[in-house]
Every structure is written in C-alpha cells, then in structure tokens.
C-alpha positions as CSV (number, residue, x, y, z in Angstrom):
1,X,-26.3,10.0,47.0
2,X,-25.3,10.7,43.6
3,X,-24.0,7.6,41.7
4,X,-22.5,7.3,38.2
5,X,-25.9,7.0,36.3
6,X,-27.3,10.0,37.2
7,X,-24.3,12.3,37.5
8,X,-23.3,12.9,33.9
9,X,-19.2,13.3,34.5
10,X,-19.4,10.0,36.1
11,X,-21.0,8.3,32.7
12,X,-18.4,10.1,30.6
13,X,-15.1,8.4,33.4
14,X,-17.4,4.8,33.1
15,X,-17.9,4.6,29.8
16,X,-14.1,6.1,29.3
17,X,-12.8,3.2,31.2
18,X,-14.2,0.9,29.5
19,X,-13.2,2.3,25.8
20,X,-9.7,2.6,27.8
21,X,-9.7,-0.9,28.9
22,X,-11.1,-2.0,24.8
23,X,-8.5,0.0,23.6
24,X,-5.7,-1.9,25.5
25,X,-6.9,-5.0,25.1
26,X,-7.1,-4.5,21.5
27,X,-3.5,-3.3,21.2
28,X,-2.5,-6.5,23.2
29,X,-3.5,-8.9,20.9
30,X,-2.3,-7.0,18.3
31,X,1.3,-6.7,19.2
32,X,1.2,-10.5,20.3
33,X,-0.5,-11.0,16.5
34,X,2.5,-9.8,14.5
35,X,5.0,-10.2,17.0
36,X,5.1,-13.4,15.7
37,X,7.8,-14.8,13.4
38,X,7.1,-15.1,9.7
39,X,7.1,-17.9,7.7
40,X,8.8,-16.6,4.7
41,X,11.1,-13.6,3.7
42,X,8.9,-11.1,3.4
43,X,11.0,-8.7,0.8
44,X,11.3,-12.4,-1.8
45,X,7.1,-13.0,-1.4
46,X,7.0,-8.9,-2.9
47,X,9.6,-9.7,-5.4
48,X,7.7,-12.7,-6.3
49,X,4.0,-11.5,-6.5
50,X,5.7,-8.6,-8.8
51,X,7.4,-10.7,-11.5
52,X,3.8,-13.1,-11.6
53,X,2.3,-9.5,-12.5
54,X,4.7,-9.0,-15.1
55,X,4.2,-12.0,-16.6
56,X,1.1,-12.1,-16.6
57,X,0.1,-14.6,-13.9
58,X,-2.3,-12.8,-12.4
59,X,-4.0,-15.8,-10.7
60,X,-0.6,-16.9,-9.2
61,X,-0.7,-13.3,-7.9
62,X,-3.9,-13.3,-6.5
63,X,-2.7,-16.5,-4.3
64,X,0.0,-14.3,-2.8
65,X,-2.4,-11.8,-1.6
66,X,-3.7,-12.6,2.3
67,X,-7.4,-13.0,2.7
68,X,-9.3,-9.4,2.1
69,X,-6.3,-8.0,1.2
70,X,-6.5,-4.5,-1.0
71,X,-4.9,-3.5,-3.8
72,X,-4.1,0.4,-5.3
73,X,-2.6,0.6,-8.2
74,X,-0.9,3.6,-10.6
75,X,-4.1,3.6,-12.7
76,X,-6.4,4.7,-9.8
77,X,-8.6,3.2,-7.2
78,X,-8.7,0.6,-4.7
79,X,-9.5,-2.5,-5.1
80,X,-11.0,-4.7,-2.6
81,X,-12.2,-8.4,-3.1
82,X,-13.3,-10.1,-6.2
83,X,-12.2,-7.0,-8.2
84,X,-8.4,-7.6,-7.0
85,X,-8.9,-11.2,-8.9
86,X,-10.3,-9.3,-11.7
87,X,-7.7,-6.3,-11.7
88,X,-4.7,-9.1,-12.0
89,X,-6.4,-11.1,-14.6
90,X,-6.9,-8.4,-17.0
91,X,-3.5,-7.0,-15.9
92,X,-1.9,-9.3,-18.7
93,X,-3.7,-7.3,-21.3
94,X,-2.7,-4.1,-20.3
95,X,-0.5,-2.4,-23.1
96,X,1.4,0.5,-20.5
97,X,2.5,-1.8,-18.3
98,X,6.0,0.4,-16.6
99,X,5.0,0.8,-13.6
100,X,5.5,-3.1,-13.2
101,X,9.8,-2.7,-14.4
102,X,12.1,-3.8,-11.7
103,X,13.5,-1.3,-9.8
104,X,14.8,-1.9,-6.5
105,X,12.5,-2.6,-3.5
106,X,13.1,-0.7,0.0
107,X,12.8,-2.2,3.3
108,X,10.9,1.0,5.2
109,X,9.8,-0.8,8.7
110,X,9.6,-4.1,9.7
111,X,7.0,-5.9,7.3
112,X,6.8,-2.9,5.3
113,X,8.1,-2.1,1.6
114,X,8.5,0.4,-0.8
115,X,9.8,1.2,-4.5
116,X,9.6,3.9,-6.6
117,X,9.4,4.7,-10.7
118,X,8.9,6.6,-12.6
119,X,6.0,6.2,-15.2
120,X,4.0,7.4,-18.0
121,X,0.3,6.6,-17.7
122,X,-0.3,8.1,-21.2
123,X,-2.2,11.2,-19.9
124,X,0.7,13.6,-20.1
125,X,1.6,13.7,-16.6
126,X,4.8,15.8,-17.3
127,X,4.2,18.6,-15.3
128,X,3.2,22.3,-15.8
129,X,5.4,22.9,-18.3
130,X,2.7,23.5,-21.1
131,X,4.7,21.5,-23.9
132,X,3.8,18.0,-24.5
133,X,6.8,15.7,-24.0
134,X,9.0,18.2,-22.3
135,X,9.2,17.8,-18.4
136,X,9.8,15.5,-16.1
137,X,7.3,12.3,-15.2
138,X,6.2,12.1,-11.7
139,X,7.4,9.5,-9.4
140,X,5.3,6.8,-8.2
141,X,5.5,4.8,-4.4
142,X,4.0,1.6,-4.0
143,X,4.1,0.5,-0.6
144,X,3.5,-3.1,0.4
145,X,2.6,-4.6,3.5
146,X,2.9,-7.8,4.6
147,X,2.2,-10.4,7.0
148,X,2.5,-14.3,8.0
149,X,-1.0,-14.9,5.6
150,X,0.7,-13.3,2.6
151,X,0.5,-9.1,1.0
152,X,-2.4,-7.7,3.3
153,X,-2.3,-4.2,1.6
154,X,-0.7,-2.6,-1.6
155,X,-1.0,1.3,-1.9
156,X,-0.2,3.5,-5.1
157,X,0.5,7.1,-4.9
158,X,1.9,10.2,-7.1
159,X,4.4,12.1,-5.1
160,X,4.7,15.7,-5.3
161,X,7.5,17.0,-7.6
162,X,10.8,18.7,-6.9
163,X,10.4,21.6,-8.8
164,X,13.9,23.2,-7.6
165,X,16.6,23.7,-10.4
166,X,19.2,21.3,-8.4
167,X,16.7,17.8,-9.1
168,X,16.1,19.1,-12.9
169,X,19.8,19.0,-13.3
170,X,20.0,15.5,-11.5
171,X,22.2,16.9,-8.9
C-alpha cells in the first residue's frame, strides 16, 4: 500500500492543503481585520499629517503614522523605521519643498488615497526636450494608505509622460 509519504503526488496534494487551508485562514482574519469601522475620517488624518509636514512639524507627523509604517517620498527611497522620524524632522529644512502644496486629495478605494503635482526636484526633470527650462515637469502620485492605527504606508512615484500634442496644448 502506497500512502502519502512515499508517493510523491500525494506530498505535493498534503502539503497543498495545508498551504490552501493557511492561505484561507489568513485571508479570514484579514477581511475581519479591516472590515472594521474606523475611528476617524480617513481623508482629514491625510490632510492633517500633510499640513504638519508643511509646517514643519515633523514629530506631530511621525505620530500620525501607524506602527512600522513606511514612507516614499519624491526625493527617492523608502523609508522604514527610525529613518521615517528622521526623514520628517529634517523635512523642515528642506529648501524645494513643492511637492508638499495643497492640491486636492482623491479617494481611490476604500482606505486608500491619492494626489498628484507636479514638481521640480532641481534635477531638470523636464523631459527629452534637450533645452533646460523648456518642457513640461513630470507628475508625481503619492498614494496613502490608511487604517484604524493611523497612515500604514505612503508611496511616491514619477508617472510616465503624455507626450501626445493634445496634453502639450492642455486640451
């Protein structure tokens, strides 16, 4: 008699089940996690950690961030930990600080935000055009997201430019 130690197919269908059964059991306590209702409005906490940043309140900022939450930011990198603390702190001394301007802030899923600028880092991000100062600046997204413990994650990207003759026009 061949049982499921020896016979390799049957190891792959045990071990599967139970990496099935981990799997579900992980997504159940998930969906009952956040399926919770929040404590706060979630779109005034992001409004609020952002004008901290802007004034340079960096602490205050930190304190709006969940435990082991990370940060991205425009200028590169992610930032995990201590150096969040750090990042926001020395934020105030930062002398190209646009990418902090209001602009409105966009509700993408439930718990999720995301706005968009436009922004010169001071590395003459203005495209392939070949002439310093003429072109267009790339947009930026930040995306936050957020649960009952405060801003778990905060990413930074470039988008990719329109290049058509319709969005250099504006129309």
């Amino acid at each position: 008699m061949v049982t499921h130690r020896t016979c390799p197919f049957n190891v792959f269908s045990y071990y599967g089940t139970r990496f099935f059964f981990i799997l579900m059991l992980n997504w159940f306590i998930t969906f009952f996690h956040f399926s919770q209702p929040l404590n706060f409005r979630n779109m005034d906490v992001v409004e609020k950690f952002l004008s901290l940043r802007r004034e340079g309140r960096g602490e205050e900022a930190y304190r709006m961030l969940a435990p082991g939450a990370a940060m991205g930011c425009p200028w590169g990198g992610m930032h995990y930990g201590e150096n969040v603390r750090n990042f926001l702190k020395d934020e105030a001394r930062f002398t190209r600080k646009g990418y902090l301007d209001p602009v409105s802030i966009e509700k993408i899923d439930e718990n999720t935000f995301q706005r968009k600028f436009r922004w010169d880092r001071g590395m003459y991000e203005y495209g392939n055009s070949g002439f310093k100062g003429l072109g267009i600046l790339p947009m930026w997204r930040e995306i936050y997201f957020v649960d009952e413990k405060g801003i778990r994650l905060v990413t930074a990207n470039k988008q990719l430019k329109n290049r058509s003759l319709l969005s250099f026009f504006g129309l």
